[in-house]
Backbone bond lengths (Angstrom), bond angles and torsions (degrees), N, CA, C in turn:
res aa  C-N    CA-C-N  psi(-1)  N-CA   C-N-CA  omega(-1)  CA-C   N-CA-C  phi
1 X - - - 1.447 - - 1.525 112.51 -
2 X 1.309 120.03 -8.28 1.570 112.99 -174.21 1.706 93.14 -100.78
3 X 1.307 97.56 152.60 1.235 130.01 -167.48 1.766 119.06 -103.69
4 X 1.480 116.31 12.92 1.348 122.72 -177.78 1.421 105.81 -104.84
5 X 1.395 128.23 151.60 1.027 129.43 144.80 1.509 145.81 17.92
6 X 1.311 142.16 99.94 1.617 119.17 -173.03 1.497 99.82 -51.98
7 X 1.524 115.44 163.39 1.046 155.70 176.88 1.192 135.02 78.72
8 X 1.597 112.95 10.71 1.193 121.62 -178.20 1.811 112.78 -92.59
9 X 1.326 124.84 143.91 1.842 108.56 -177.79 1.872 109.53 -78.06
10 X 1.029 132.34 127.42 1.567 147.00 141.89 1.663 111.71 -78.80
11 X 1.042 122.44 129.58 1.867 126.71 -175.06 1.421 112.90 -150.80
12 X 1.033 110.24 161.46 1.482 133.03 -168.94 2.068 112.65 5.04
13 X 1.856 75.14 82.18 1.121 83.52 176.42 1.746 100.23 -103.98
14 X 1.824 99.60 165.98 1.498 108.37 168.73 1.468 106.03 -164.79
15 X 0.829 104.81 133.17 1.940 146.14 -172.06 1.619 123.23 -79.62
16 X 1.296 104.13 128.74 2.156 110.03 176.03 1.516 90.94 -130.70
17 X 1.168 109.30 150.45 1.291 132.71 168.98 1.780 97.75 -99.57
18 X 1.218 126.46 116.67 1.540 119.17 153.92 1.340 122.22 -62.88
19 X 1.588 132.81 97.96 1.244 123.37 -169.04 1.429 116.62 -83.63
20 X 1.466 119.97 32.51 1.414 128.11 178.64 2.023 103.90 -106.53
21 X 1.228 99.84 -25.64 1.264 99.39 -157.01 1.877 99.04 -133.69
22 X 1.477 104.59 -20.12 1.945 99.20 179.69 1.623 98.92 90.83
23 X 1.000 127.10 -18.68 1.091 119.73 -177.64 1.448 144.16 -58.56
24 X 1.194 163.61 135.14 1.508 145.51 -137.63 1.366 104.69 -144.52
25 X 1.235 114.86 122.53 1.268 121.33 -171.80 1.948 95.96 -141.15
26 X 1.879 93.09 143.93 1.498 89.50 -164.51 1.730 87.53 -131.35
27 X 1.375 126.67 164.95 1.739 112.56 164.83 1.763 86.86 -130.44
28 X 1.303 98.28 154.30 1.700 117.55 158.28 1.279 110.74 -177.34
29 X 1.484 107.93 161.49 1.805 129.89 -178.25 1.753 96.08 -65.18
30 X 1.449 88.69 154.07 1.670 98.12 -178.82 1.228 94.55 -166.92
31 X 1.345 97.02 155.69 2.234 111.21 -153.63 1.744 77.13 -127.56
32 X 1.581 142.19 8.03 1.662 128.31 -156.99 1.783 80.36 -50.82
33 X 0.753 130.26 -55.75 1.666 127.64 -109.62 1.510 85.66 -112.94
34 X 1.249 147.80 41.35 1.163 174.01 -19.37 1.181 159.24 57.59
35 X 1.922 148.13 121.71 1.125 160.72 153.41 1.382 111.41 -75.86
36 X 1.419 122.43 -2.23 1.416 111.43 178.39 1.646 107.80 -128.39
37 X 1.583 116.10 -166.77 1.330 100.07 159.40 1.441 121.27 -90.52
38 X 1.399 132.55 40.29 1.675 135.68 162.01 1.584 81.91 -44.58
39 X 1.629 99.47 167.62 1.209 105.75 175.64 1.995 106.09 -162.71
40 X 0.528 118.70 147.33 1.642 122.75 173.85 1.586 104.59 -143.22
41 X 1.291 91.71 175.41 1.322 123.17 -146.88 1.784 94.31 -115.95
42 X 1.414 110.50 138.86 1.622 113.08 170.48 1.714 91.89 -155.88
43 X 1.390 78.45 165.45 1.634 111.37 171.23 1.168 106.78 -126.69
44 X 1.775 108.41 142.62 1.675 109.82 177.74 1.411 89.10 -132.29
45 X 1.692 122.85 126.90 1.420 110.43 136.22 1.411 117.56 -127.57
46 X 1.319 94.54 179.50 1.677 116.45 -168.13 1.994 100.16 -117.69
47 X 1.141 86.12 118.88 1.925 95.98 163.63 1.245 110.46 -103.37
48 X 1.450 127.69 -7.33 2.166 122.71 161.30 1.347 99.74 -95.67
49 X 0.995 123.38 78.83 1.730 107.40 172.87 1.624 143.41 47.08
50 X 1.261 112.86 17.71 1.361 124.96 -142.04 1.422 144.81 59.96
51 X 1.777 109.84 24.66 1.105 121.44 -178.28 1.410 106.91 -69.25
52 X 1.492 115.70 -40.85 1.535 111.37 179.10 1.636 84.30 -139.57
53 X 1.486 84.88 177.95 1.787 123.45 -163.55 1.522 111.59 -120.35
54 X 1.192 142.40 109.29 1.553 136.44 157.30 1.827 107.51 -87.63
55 X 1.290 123.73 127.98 1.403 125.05 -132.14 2.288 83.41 -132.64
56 X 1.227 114.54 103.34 1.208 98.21 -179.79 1.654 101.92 -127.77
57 X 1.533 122.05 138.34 1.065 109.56 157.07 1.146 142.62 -73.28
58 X 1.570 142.46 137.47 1.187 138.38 161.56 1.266 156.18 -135.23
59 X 1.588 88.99 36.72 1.489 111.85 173.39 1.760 95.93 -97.73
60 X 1.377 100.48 150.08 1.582 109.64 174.09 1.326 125.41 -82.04
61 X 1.260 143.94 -1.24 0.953 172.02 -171.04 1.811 139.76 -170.16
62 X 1.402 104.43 147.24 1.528 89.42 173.87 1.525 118.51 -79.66
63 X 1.870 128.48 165.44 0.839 117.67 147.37 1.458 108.98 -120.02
64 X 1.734 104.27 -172.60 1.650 104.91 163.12 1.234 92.19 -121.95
65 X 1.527 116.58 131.76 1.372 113.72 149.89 1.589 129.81 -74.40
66 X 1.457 126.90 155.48 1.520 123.66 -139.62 1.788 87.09 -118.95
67 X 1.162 123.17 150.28 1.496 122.34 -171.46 1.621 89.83 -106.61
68 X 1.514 115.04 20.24 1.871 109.12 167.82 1.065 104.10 -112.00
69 X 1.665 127.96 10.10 1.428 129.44 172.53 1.428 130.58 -136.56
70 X 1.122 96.20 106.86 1.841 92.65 -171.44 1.543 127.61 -36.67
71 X 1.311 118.08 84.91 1.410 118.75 -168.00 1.548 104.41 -57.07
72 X 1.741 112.06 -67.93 1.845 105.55 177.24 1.911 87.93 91.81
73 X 1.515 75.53 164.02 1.690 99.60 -168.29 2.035 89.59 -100.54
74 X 1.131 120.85 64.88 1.106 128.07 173.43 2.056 128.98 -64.65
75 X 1.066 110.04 16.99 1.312 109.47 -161.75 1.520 110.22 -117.56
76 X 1.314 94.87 165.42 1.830 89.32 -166.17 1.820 85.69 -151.66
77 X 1.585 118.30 170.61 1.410 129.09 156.88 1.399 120.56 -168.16
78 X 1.302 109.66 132.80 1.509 146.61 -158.89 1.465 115.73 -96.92
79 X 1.307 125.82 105.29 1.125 134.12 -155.98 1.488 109.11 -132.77
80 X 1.426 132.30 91.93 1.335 125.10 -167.24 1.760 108.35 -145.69
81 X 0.805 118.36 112.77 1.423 132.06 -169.92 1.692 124.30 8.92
82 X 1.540 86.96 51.35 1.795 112.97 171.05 1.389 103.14 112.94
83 X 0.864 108.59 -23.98 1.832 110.82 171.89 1.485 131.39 -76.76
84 X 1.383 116.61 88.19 1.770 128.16 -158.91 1.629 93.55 -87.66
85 X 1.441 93.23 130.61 1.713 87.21 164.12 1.678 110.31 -150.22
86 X 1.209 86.13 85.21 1.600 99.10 -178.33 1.813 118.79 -53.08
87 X 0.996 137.43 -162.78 1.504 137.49 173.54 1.749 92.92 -176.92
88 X 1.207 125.78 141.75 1.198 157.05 113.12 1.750 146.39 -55.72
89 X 1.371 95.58 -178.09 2.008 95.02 159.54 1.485 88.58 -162.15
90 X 0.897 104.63 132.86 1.553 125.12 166.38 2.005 117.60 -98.86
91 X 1.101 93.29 140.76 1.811 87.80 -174.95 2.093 86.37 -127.44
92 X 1.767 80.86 115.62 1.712 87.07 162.17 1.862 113.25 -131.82
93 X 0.832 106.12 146.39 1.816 113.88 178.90 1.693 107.03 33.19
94 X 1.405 111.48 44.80 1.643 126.97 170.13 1.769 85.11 91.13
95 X 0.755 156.56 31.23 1.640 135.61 -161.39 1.734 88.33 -146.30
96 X 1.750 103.49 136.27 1.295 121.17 180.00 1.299 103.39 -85.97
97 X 1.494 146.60 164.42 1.235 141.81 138.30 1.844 95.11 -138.39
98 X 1.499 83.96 155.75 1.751 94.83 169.48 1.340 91.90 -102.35
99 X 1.718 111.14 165.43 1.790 133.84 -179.86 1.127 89.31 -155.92
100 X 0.984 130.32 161.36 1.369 170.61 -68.94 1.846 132.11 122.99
101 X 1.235 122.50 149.48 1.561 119.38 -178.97 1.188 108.79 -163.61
102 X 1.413 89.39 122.67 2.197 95.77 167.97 1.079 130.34 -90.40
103 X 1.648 111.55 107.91 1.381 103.82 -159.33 1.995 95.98 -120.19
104 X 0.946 111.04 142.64 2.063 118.32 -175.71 1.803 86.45 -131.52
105 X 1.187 86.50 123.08 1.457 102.99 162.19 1.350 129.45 -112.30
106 X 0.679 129.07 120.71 2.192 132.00 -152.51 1.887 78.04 -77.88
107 X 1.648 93.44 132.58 1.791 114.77 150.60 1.008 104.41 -58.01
């Protein structure tokens, strides 16, 4: 579903179908915009069935995750009749936090 270049890593992604509208919306970490492991956060969905992908970021910043802290496949996404509500985990100075984003998508 991401729309950059081969060779960049996309990871632990996971997917809702909005059953109001068919629509497919997926979230996962992505290093595109990067030479290191920084990493941000995007959402891609598809309104043709998954023929194509619109690829937006929406984490506010990069992080690095730290290999002294169990990052985990922490992510989830919320798909309910235009109302996206993705979730994350962010890893800053060894410390986990969850985020969140309100996203309304016009029918």
């Amino acid at each position: 579903v991401n729309n950059d270049a081969p060779g960049k890593h996309q990871f632990f992604c996971w997917m809702d179908v909005d059953e109001s509208t068919g629509y497919i919306y997926t979230v996962f970490y992505d290093r595109r915009n990067y030479e290191d492991n920084n990493t941000d956060v995007f959402i891609a969905y598809s309104t043709d069935g998954g023929e194509s992908f619109t690829n937006t970021k929406i984490s506010e910043s990069p992080f690095t995750p730290s290999k002294m802290v169990f990052f985990g496949d922490y992510c989830d996404i919320s798909a309910v009749n235009g109302h996206i509500r993705p979730i994350w985990t962010r890893a800053d100075s060894f410390k986990l936090s969850i985020w969140t984003a309100i996203i309304d998508m016009k029918k």
